[in-house]
N, C-alpha and C positions, 0 to 999 in steps of 0.2 A: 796598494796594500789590500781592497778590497779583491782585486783580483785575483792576488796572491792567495789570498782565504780562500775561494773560491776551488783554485786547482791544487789546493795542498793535497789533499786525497790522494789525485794523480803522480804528485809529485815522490807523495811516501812510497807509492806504490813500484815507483820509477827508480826509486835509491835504492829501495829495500833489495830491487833484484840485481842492480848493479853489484850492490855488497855481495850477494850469492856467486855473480859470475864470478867475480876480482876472484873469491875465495877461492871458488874452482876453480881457477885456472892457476893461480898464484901459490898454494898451500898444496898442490899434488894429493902427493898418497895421504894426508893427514885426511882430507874429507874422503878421497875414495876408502881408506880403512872403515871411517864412518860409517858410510856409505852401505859398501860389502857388508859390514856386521849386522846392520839391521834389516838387510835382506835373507843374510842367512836364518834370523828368525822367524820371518816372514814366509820362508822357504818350508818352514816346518809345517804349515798351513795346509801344504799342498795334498791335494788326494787326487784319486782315479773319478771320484763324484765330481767333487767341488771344481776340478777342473776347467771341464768342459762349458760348467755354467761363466765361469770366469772370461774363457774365452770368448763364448757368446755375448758377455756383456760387454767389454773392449771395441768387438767388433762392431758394436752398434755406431762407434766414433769413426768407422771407416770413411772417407775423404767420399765416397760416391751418396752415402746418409747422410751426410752433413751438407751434401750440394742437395741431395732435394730436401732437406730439412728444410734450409732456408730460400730453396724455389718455391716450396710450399706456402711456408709462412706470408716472403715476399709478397705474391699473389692473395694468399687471403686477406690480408693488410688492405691492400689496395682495393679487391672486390668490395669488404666489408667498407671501408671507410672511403675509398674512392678519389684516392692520395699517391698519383706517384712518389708525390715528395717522401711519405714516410717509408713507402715500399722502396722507394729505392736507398731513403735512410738504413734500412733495414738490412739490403742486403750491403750494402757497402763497409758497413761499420765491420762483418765478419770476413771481407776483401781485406781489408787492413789488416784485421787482425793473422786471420788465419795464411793469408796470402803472400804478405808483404813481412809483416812484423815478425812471429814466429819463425820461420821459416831464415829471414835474412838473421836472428840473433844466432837461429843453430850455427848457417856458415861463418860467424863471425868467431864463437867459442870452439866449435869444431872438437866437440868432447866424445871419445869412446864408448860407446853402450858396455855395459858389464859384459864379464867375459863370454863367450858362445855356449860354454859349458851349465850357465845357469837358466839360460831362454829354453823357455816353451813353446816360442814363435819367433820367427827370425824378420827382422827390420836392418835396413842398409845406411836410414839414414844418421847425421849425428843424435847425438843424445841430451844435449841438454840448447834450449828447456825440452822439455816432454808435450807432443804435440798434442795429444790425445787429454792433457792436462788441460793443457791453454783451451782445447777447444769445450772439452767438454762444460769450464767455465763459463766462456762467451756463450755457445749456443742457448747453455743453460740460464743463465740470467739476464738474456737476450729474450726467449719465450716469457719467463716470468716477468719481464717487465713491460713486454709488450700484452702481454694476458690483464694485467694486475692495472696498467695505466693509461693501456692504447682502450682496452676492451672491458674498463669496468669492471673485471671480477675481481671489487676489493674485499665484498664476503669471503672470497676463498683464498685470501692472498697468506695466510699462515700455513696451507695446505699445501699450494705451490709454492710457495719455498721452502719450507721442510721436504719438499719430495727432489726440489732444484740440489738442495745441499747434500741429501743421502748421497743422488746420482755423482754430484761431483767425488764428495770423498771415495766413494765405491771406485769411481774410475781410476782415480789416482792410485787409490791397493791395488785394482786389477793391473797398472804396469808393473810395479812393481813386484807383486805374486809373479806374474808370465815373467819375470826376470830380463826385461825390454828396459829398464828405465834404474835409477838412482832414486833416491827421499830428495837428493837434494832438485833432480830434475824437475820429479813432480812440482814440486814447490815454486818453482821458477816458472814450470810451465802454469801454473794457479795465479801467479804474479802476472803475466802476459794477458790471461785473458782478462783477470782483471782491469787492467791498465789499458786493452782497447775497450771495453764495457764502459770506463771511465770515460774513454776520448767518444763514444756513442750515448753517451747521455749529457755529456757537455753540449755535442752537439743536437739532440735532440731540444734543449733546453734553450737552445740558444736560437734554434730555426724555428721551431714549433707549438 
């Protein structure tokens, strides 16, 4: 039972997205209606300014930043603290996530990205969950927990994570603005990186 307390968190986190998939996959057009409508409002957003900046932010989760994000970090981990164990904790927790996990649910749902007609950027792979969702979750309170607990800055630990939490919600509008992604994708993909963050501090807690 103790145990069971222990990884409820996990466990919510783990249901909660399964109900997501079941529905997408199982309810069709009912959620992609959903779906499409609250992008078309979302669509109204859009300008010749606001664009470009939208883009540039997205792009920051491109798959090549996020490898030296976490080449970076890994490495500073270990210099500063002089720990393969945690530098390699470190990077492996976003191996799971980003590598294995993410990536193997897409081919399992194998869901359509909205139509062509609505992208402002063109993506091949499936669409749900939203990768750029799940990651920018994990990487994000992957630093803030490695800042706030590996590194002592609990002075500023309201700072970093109010600026963790902007960057995620931001990310998740910017799929959805560029018209790359569904509400429900995002949501799934927030669920994922949660849920390896989870299995990276379980494990963190339990090794270190």
């Amino acid at each position: 039972m103790k145990q069971f307390s222990k990884n409820t968190n996990i466990i919510l986190i783990a249901l909660l997205f399964i109900f997501i998939a079941v529905f997408v996959i199982f309810s069709g057009s009912l959620v992609t209606t959903f779906d499409e409508s609250l992008l078309t409002h979302i669509f109204g957003l859009r300008n010749d300014q606001f664009t470009p900046i939208v883009t540039w932010v997205t792009d920051l989760l491109a798959p090549i930043n996020i490898i030296l994000t976490v080449t970076i970090m890994s490495l500073f981990i270990y210099l500063s603290k002089q720990s393969w164990g945690l530098s390699l904790w470190y990077a492996s927790v976003h191996i799971v996530g980003l590598l294995i996990l993410n990536p193997g649910l897409k081919a399992i749902v194998e869901r359509n990205r909205p139509p062509i007609d609505f992208r402002l950027v063109q993506e091949t792979s499936p669409s749900f969950p939203s990768g750029h969702s799940a990651s920018v979750v994990l990487v994000s309170l992957m630093i803030a927990f490695t800042l706030i607990h590996i590194f002592n800055l609990t002075k500023y630990k309201h700072i970093i994570i109010s600026f963790a939490l902007v960057f995620i919600l931001f990310i998740g509008f910017t799929r959805m603005y560029l018209g790359v992604h569904y509400f429900t994708d995002v949501i799934a993909g927030y669920l994922v990186g949660l849920f390896s963050f989870g299995l990276g501090l379980k494990a963190y807690k339990n090794f270190f």
